[in-house]
Backbone as CSV, one residue per row, in Angstrom:
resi,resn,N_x,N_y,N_z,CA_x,CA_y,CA_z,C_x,C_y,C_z
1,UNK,-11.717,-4.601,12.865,-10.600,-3.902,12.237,-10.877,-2.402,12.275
2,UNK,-9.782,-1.391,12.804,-10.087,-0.069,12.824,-8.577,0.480,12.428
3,UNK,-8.652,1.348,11.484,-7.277,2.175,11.150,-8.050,3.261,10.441
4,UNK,-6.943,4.570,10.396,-6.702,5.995,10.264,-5.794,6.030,9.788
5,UNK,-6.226,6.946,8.067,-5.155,7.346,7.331,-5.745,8.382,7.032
6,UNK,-4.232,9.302,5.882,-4.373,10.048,5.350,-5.715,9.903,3.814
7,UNK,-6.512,10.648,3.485,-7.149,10.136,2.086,-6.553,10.092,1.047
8,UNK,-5.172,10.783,0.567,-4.798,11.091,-0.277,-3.680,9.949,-0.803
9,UNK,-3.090,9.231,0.703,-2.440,8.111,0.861,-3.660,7.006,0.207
10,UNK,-4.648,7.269,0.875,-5.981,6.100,0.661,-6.127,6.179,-1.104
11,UNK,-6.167,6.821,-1.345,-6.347,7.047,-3.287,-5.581,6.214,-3.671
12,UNK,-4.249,6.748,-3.180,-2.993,6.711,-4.420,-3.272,5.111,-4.124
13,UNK,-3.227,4.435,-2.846,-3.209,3.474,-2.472,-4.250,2.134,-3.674
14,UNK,-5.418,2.756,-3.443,-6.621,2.329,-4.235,-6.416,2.462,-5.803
15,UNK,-6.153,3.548,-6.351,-5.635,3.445,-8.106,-4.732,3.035,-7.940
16,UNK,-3.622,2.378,-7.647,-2.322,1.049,-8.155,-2.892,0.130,-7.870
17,UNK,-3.306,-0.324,-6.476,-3.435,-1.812,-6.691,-5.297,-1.964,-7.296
18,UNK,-6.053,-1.424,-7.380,-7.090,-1.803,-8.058,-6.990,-1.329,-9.472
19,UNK,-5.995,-1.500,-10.048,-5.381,-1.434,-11.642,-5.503,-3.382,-11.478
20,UNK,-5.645,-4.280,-10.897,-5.412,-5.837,-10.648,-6.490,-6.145,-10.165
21,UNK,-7.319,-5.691,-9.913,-8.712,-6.390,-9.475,-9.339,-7.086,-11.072
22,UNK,-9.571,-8.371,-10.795,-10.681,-8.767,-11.592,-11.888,-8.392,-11.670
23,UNK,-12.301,-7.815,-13.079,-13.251,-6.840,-13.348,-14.796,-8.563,-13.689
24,UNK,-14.540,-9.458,-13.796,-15.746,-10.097,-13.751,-14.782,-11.651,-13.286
25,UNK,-15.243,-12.749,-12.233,-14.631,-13.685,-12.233,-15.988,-14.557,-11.156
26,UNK,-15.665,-15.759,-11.718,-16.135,-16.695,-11.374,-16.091,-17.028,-9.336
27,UNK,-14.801,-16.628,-9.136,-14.394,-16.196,-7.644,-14.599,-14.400,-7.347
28,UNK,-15.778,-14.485,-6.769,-16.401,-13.543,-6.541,-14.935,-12.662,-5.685
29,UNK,-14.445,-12.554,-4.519,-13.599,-12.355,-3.636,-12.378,-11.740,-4.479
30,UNK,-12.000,-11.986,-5.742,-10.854,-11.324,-6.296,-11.585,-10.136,-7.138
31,UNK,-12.858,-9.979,-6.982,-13.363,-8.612,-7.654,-13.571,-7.658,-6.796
32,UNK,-12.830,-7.773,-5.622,-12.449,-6.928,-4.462,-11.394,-6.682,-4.417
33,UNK,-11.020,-5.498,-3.261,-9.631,-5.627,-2.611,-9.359,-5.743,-1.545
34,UNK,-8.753,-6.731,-1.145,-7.627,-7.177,-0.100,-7.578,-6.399,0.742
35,UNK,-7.870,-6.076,1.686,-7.265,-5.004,2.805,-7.224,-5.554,4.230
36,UNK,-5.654,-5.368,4.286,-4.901,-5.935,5.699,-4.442,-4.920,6.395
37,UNK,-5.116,-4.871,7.420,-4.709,-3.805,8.958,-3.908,-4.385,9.841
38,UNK,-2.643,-4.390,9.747,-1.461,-4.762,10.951,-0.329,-3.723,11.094
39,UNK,0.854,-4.246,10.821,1.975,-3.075,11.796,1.736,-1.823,10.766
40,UNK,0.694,-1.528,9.694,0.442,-0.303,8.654,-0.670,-1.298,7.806
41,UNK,-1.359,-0.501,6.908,-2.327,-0.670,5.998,-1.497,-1.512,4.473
42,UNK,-1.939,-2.740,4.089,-2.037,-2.987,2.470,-3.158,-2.991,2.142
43,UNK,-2.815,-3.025,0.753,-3.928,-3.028,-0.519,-3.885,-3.911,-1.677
44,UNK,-4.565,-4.788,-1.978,-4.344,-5.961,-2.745,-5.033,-5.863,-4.029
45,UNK,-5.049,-6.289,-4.999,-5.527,-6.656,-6.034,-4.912,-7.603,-6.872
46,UNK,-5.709,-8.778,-7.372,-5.128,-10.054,-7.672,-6.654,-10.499,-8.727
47,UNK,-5.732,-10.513,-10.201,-6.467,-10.818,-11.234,-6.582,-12.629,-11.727
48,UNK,-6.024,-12.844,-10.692,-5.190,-14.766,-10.857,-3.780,-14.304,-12.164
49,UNK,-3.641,-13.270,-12.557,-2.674,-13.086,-13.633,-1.909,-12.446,-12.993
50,UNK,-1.710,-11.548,-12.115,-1.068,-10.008,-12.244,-1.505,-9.694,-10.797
51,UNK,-0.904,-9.618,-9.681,-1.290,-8.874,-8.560,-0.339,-7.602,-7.666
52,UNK,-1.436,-7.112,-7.517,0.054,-5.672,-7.011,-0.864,-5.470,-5.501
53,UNK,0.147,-5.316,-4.658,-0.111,-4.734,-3.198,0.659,-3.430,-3.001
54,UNK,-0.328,-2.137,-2.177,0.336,-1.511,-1.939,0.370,-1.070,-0.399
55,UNK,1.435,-0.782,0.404,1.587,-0.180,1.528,1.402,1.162,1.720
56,UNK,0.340,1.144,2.986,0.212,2.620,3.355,0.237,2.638,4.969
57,UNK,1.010,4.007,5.381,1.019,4.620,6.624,-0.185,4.866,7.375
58,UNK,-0.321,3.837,8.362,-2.062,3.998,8.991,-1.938,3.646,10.446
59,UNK,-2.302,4.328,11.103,-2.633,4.167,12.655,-3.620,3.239,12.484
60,UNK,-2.972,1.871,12.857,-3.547,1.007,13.185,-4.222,0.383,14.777
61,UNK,-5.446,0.647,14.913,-5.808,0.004,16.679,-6.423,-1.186,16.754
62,UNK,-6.899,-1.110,15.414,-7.732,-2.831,16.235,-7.498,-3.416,14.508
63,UNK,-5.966,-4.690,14.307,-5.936,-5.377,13.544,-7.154,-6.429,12.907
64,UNK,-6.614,-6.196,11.527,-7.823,-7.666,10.997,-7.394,-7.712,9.155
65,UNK,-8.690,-8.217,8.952,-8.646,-8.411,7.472,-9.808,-8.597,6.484
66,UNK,-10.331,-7.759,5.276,-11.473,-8.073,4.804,-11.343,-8.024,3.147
67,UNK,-12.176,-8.062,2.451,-12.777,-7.516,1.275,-13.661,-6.757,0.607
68,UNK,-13.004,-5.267,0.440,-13.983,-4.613,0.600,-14.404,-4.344,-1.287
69,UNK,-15.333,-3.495,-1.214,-16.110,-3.581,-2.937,-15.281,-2.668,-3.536
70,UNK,-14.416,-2.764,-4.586,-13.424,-2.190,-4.895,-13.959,-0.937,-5.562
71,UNK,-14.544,-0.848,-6.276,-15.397,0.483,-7.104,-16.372,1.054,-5.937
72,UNK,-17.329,0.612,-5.045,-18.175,1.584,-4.360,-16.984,2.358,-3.387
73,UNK,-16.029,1.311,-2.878,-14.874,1.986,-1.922,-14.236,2.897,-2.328
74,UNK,-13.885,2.813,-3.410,-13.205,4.258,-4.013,-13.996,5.135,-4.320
75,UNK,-14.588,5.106,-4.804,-15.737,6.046,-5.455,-15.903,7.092,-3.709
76,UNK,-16.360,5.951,-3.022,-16.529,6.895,-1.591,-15.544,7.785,-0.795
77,UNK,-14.109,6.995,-1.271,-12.925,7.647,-0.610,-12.547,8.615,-1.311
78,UNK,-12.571,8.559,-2.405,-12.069,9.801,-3.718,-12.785,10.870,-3.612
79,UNK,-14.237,11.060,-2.879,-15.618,12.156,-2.688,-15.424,12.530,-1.476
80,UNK,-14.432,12.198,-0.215,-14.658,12.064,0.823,-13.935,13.749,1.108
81,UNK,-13.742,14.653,1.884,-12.700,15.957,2.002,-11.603,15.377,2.670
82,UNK,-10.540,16.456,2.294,-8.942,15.847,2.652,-9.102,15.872,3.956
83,UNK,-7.730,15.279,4.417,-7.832,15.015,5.489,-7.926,13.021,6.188
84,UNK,-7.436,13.032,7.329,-7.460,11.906,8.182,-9.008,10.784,7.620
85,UNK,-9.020,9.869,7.493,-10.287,8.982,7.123,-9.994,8.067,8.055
86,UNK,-11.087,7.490,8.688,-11.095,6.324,9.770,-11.981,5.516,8.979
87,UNK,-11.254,3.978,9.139,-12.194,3.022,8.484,-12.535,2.323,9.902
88,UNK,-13.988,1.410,9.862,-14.228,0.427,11.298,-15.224,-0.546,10.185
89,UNK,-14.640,-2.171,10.712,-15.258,-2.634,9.955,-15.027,-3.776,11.389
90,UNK,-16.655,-4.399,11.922,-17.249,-5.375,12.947,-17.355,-6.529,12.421
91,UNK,-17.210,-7.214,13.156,-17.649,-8.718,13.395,-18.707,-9.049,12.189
92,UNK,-19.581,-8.559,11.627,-20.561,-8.626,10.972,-19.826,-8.357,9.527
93,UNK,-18.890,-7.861,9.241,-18.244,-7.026,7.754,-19.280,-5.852,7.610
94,UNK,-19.426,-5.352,8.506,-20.211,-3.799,8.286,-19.240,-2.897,8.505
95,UNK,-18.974,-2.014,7.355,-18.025,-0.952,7.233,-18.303,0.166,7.016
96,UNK,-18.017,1.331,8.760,-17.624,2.259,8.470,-16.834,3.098,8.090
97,UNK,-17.279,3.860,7.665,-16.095,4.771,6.773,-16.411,6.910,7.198
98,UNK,-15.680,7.049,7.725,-15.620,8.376,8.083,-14.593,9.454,8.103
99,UNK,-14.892,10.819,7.651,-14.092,11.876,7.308,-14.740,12.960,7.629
100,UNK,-13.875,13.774,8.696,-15.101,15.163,8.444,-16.358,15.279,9.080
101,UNK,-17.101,15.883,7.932,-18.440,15.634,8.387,-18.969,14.581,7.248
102,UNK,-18.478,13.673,6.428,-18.980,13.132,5.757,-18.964,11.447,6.724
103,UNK,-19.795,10.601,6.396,-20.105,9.134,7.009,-20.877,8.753,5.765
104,UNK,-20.209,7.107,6.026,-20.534,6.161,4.978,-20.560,4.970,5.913
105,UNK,-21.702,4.278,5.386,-22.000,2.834,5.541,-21.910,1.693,4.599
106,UNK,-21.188,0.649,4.118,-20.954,-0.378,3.475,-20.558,-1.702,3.744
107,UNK,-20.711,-2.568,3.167,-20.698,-4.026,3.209,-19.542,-4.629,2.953
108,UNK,-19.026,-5.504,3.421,-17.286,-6.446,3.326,-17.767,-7.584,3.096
109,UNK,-16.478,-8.270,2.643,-16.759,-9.916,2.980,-15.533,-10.156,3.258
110,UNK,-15.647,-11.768,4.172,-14.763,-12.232,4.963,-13.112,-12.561,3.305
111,UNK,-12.483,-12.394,4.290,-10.803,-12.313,3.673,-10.743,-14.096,3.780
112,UNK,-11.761,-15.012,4.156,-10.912,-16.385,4.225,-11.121,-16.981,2.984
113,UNK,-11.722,-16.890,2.000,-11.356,-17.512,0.363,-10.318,-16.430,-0.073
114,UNK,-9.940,-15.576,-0.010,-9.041,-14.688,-0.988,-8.221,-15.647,-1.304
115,UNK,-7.821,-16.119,-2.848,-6.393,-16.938,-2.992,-5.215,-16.533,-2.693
116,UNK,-4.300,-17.382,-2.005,-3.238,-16.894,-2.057,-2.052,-15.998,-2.803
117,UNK,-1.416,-15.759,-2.434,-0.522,-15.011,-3.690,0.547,-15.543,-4.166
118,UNK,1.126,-15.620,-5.142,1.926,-16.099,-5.769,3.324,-16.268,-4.704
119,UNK,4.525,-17.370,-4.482,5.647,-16.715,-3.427,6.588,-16.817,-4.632
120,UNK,7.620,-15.690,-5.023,8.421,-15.728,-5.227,10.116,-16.977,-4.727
121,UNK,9.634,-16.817,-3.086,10.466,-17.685,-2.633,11.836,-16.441,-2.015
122,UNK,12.900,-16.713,-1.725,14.189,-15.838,-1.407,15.022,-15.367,-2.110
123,UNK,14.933,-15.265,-3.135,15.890,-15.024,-4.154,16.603,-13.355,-4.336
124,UNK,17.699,-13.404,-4.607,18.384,-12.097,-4.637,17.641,-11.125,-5.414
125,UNK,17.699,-10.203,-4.823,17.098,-9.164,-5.440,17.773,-8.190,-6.436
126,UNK,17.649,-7.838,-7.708,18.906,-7.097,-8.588,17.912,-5.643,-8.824
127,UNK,18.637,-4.563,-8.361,18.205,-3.059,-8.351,18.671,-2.253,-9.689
128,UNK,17.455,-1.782,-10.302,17.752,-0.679,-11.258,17.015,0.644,-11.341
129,UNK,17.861,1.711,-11.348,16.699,3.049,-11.199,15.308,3.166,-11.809
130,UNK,14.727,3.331,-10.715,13.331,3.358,-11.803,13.434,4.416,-13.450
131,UNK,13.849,5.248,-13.482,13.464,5.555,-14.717,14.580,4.976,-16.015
132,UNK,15.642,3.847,-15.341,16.532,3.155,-16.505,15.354,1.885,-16.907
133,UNK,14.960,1.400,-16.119,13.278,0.187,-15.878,12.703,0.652,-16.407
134,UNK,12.021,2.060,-16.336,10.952,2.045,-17.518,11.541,2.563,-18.938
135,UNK,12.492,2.990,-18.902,12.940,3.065,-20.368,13.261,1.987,-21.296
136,UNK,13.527,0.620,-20.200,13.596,-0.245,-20.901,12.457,-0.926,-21.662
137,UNK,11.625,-0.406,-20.267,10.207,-1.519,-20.695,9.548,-0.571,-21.916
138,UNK,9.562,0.894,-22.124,8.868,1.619,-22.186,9.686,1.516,-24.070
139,UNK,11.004,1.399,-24.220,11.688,1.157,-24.811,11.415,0.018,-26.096
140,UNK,10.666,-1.473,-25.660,10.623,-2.676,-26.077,8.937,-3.171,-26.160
141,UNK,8.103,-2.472,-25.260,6.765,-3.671,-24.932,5.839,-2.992,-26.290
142,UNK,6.527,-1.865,-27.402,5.578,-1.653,-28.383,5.713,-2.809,-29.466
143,UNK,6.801,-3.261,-29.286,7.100,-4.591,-30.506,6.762,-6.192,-30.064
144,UNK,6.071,-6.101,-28.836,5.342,-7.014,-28.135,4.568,-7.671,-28.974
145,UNK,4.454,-8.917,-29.100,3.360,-9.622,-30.411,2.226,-10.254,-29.764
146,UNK,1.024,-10.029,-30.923,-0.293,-10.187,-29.802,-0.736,-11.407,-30.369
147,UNK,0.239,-12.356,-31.150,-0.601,-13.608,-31.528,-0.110,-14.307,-30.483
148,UNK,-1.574,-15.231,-30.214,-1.550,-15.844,-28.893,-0.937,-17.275,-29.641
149,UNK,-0.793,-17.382,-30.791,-0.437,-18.942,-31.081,1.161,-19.027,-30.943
150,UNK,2.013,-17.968,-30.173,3.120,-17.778,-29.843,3.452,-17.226,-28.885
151,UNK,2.452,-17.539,-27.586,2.524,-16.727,-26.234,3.942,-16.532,-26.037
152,UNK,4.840,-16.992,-25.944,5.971,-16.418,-25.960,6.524,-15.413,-26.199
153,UNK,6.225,-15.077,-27.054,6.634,-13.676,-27.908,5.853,-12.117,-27.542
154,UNK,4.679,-12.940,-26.461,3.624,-11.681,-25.777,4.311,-11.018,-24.874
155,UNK,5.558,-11.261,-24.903,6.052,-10.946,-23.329,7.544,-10.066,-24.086
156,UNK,8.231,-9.662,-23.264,9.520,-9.050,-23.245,10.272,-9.974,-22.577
157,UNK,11.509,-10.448,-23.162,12.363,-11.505,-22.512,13.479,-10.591,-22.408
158,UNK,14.028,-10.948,-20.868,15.432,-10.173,-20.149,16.503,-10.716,-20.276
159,UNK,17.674,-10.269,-20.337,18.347,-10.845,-20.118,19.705,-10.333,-19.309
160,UNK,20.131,-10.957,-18.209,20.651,-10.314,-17.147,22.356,-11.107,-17.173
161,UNK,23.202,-10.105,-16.745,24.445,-10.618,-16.820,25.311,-9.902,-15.632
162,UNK,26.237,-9.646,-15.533,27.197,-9.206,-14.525,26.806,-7.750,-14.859
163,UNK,27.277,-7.123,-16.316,27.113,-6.081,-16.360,26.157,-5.149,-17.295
164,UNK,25.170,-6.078,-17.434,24.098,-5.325,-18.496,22.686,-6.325,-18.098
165,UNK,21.616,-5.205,-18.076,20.197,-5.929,-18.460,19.600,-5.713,-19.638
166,UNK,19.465,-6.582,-20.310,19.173,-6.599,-21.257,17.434,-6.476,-21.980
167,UNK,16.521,-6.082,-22.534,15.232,-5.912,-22.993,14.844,-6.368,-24.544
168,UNK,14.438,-7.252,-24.823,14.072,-7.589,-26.056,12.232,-7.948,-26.003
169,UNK,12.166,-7.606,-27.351,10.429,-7.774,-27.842,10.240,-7.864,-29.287
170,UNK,9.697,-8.748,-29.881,9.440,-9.215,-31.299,7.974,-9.384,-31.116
171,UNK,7.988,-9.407,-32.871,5.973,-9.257,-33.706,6.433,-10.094,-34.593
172,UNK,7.830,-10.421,-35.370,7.444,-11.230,-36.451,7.815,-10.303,-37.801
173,UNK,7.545,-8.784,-37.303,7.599,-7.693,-38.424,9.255,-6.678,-37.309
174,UNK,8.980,-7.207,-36.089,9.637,-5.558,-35.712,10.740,-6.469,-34.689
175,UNK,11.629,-5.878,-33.931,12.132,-6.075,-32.891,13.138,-5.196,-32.144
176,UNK,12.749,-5.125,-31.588,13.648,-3.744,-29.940,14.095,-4.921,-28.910
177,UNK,15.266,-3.445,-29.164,16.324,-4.005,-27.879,16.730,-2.848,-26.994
178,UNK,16.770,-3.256,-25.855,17.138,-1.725,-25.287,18.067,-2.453,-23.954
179,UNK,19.613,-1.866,-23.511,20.541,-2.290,-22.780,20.525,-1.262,-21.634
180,UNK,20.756,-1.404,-20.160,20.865,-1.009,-19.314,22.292,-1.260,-18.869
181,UNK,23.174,-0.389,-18.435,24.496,-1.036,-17.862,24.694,-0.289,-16.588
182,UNK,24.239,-1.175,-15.320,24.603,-0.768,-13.864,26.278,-0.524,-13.478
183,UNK,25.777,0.587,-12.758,27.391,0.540,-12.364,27.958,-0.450,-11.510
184,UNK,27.195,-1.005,-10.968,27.718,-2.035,-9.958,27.283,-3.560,-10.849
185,UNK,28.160,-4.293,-10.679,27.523,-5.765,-11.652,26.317,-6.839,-10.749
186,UNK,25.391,-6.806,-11.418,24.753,-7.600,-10.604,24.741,-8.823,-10.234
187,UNK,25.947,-9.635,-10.583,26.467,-10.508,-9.743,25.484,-12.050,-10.434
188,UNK,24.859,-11.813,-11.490,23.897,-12.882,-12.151,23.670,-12.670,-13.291
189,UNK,22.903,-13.872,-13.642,23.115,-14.698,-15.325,21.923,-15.256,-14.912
190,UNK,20.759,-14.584,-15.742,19.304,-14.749,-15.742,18.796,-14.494,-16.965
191,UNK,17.145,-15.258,-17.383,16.774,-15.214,-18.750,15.960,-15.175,-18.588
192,UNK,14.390,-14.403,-18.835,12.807,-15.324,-18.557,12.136,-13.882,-19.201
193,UNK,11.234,-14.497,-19.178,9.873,-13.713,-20.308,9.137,-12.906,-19.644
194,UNK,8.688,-11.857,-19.239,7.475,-11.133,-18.597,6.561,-10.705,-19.437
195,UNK,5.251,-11.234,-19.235,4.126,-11.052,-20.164,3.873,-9.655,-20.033
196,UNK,3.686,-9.233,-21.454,3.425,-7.315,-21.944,1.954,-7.401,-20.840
197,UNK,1.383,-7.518,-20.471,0.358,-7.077,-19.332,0.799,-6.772,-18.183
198,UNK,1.207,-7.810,-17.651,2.085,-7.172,-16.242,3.229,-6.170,-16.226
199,UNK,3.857,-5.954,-17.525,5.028,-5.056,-17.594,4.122,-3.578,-17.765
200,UNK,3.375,-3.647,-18.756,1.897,-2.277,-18.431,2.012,-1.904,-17.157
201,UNK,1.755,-2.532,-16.370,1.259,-1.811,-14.815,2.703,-1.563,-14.435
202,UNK,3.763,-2.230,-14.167,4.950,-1.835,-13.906,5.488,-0.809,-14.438
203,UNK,5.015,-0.031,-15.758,5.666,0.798,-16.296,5.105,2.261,-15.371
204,UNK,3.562,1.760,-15.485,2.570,2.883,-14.678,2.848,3.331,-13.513
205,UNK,3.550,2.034,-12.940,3.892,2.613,-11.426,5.481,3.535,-11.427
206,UNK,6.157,2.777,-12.127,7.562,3.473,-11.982,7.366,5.060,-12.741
207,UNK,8.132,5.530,-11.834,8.603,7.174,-12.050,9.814,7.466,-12.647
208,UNK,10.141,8.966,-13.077,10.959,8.941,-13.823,12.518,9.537,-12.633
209,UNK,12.529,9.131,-11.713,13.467,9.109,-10.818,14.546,8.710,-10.881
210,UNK,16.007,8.706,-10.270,16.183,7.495,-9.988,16.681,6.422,-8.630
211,UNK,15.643,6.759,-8.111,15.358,5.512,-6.984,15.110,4.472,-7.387
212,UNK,16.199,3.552,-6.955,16.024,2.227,-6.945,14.487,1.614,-6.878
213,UNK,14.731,0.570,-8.062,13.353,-0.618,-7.734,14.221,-1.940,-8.017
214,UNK,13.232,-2.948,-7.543,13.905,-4.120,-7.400,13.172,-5.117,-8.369
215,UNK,13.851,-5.951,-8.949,12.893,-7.257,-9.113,13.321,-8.458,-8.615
216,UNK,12.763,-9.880,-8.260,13.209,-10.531,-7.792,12.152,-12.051,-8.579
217,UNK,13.436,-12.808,-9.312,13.114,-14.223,-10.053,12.658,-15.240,-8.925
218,UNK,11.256,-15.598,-9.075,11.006,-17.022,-8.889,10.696,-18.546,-9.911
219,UNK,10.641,-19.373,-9.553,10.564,-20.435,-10.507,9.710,-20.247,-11.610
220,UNK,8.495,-19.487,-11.137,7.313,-19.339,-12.566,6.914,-17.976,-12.240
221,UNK,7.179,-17.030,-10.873,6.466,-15.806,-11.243,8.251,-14.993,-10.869
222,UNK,7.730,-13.797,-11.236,8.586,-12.656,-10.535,8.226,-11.171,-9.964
223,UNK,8.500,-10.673,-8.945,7.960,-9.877,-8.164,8.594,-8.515,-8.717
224,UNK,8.143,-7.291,-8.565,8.629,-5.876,-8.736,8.512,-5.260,-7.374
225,UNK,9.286,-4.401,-7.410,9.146,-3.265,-5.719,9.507,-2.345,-6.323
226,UNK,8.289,-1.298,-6.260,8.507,-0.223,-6.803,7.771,0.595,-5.688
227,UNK,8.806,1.245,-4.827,8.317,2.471,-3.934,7.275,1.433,-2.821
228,UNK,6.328,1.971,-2.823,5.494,1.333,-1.690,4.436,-0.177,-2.177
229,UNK,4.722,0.087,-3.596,4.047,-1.053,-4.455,5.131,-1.854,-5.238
230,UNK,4.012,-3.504,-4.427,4.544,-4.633,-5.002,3.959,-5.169,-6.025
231,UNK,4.437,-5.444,-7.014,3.967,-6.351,-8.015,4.451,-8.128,-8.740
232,UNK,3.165,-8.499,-8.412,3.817,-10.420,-8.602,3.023,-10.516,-10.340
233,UNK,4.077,-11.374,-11.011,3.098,-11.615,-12.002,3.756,-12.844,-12.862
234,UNK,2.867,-13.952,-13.172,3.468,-15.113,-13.615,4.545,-14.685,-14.736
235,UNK,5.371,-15.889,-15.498,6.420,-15.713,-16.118,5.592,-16.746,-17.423
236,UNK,6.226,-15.964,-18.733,6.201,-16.742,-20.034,7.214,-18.279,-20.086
237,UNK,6.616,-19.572,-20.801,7.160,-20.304,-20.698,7.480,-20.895,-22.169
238,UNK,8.155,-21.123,-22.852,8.504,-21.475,-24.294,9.934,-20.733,-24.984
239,UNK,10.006,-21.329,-26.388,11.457,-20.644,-26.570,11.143,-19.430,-27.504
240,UNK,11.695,-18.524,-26.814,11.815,-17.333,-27.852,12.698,-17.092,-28.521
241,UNK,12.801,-15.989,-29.456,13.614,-15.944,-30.453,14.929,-16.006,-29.927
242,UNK,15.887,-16.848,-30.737,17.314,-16.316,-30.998,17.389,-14.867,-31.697
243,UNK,17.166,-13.873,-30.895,17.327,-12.478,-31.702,19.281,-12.214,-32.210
244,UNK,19.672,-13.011,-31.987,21.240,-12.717,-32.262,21.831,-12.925,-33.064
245,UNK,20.630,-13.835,-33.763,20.758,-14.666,-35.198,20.358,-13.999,-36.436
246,UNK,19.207,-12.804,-35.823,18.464,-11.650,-36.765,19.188,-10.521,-36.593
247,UNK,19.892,-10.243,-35.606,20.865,-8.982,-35.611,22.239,-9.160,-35.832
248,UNK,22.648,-8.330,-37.269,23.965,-8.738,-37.502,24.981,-8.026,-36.424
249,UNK,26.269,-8.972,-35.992,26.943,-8.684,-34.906,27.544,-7.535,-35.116
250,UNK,27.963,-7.312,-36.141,28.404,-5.661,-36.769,27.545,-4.517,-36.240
251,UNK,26.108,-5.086,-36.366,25.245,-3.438,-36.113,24.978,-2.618,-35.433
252,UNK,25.387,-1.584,-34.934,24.824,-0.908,-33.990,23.890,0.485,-34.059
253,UNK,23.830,1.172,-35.438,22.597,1.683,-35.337,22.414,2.555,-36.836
254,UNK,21.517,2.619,-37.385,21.359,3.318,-39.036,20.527,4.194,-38.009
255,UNK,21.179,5.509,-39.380,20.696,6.792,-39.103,20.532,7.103,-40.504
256,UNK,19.385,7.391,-40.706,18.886,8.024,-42.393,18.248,9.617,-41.788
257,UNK,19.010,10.559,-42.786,19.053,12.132,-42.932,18.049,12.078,-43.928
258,UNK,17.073,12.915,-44.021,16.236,13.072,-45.055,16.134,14.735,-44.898
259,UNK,16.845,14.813,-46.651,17.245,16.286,-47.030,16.383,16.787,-47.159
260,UNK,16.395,18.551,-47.567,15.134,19.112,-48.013,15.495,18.449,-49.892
261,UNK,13.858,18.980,-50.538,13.742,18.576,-52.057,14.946,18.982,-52.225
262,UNK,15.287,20.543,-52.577,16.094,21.040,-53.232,17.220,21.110,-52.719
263,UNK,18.207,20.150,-51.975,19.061,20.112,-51.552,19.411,18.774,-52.534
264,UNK,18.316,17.656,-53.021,18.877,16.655,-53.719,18.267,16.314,-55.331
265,UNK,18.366,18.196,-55.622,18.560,18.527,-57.614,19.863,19.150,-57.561
C-alpha cells in the first residue's frame, strides 16, 4: 500500500475518526485504525458502539489495507512539517512514513480480523443543515439520563414527520424539546432513540454552517454524513416517554422577568 497526502488533511482525518477507537478491548485490531487506500484514503475507528470513517484526498499508487497504531500514528503525523506525507506500508506491515526531511519507521497489522461495520442497508436519506442538527442535538442531549436501569432514556428520541424533526431528552427531573421545520417535507414518519454517546461525536463533527448533513435509519443502527465523515452508531431499544402526556398541549413557553429589588417596594 502506498499513498500521498496532504498532513493537514492527515490530522483532521486522524482526530474525527480516532475520537472511536477503542481505548482498551479484548480485540486487539479495534484499538487501531482502519486505513483503506483505493479510489482516495479512509479512516476508521470502531468502538463495537460508535464508528466514524473519514475520507481523505490521496494520490493513491499501490492500493491495500492495514491497521495502523492509532496514538504512535498520530503523534508522528501531527510532529511531521506541513506539507505532502507519503505513507508505504510492505508485505511484511512495515510502515513507512515520510515528509520532508523527517522519516519514520513503524509497525501495522493485517486488516483481516477488523469487524465489520455496521450496514445501514438503502434507506432514504433525510437532509438537515448542519448547524439546525446541532442545535437540536446541542439543544436536548443535556437532559439525557444517565441511569442505566432505563437505557432508554440515555439517548435522545426523534421524531420525524413530513414537516418537522423533532428532538426530545428526559432525566426524570428535566425534559427538552427542540423542533426543526425543513422547508422541503421530508416525505417520512420515523421514531428511534440515538444513544447520548454517539450524538457527542456527531455534535463535534457538525459545524455551524448550513450545509447539508444526512442521516439515514437502519433496522438497529443509523448512519450520519457529515462533510467527509461518516458516522454509524447502534439505536436505543425500549419505550420511552410519552412526553405529550407531561407537556400540557396549551404550552408553549414561560418567560419569568426578574425585576431589580427596588422596582418591587
Amino acid at each position: 500500500m502506498r499513498f500521498t497526502c496532504e498532513k493537514n488533511m492527515l490530522v483532521t482525518g486522524l482526530n474525527i475518526a480516532g475520537r472511536t477507537v477503542a481505548q482498551k478491548s479484548s480485540l486487539s485490531v479495534i484499538e487501531g485504525i482502519l486505513c483503506k487506500a483505493g479510489q482516495g484514503l479512509s479512516l476508521t475507528g470502531y468502538n463495537m458502539e460508535t464508528a466514524i470513517t473519514y475520507e481523505i484526498d490521496a494520490d493513491v499508487s499501490d492500493m491495500g489495507q492495514c491497521i495502523l497504531p492509532a496514538k504512535l500514528f498520530g503523534d508522528i503525523i501531527r510532529r511531521l512539517p506541513e506539507g505532502p506525507v507519503t505513507v508505504v506500508v510492505d508485505e511484511n506491515y512495515k510502515v513507512s512514513i515520510r515528509a520532508g526531511y523527517a522519516s519514520f519507521t513503524i509497525s501495522a497489522e493485517s486488516a483481516e480480523d477488523y469487524p465489520e461495520l455496521p450496514d445501514v442497508g438503502d434507506g432514504r436519506e433525510i437532509y438537515i443543515p448542519q448547524n439546525k442538527l446541532k442545535e437540536l442535538i446541542s439543544g436536548t442531549i443535556f437532559a439525557v439520563s444517565e441511569n442505566q436501569g432505563r437505557p432508554i432514556h440515555t439517548g435522545v428520541k426523534f421524531e420525524v414527520t413530513n414537516d418537522a424533526i423533532t428532538a426530545v431528552a428526559v432525566d426524570g427531573f428535566r425534559l427538552a424539546r427542540r423542533t426543526f421545520h425543513p422547508e422541503e417535507g421530508t416525505g417520512r414518519e420515523l421514531n428511534f432513540v440515538v444513544p447520548a454517546a454517539g450524538l457527542k461525536e456527531v455534535e463535534k463533527i457538525l459545524t455551524d454552517v448550513e450545509d447539508n448533513a444526512a442521516f439515514t435509519l437502519g433496522t438497529k443502527h443509523i448512519l450520519f454524513q457529515v462533510g467527509n465523515a461518516t458516522l454509524v452508531c447502534r439505536l436505543l431499544e425500549g419505550e420511552f416517554l410519552d412526553w405529550r402526556r407531561v407537556v400540557p398541549s396549551w404550552w408553549q413557553m414561560l418567560v419569568i422577568w426578574r425585576l431589580p429589588w427596588s422596582a418591587s417596594v
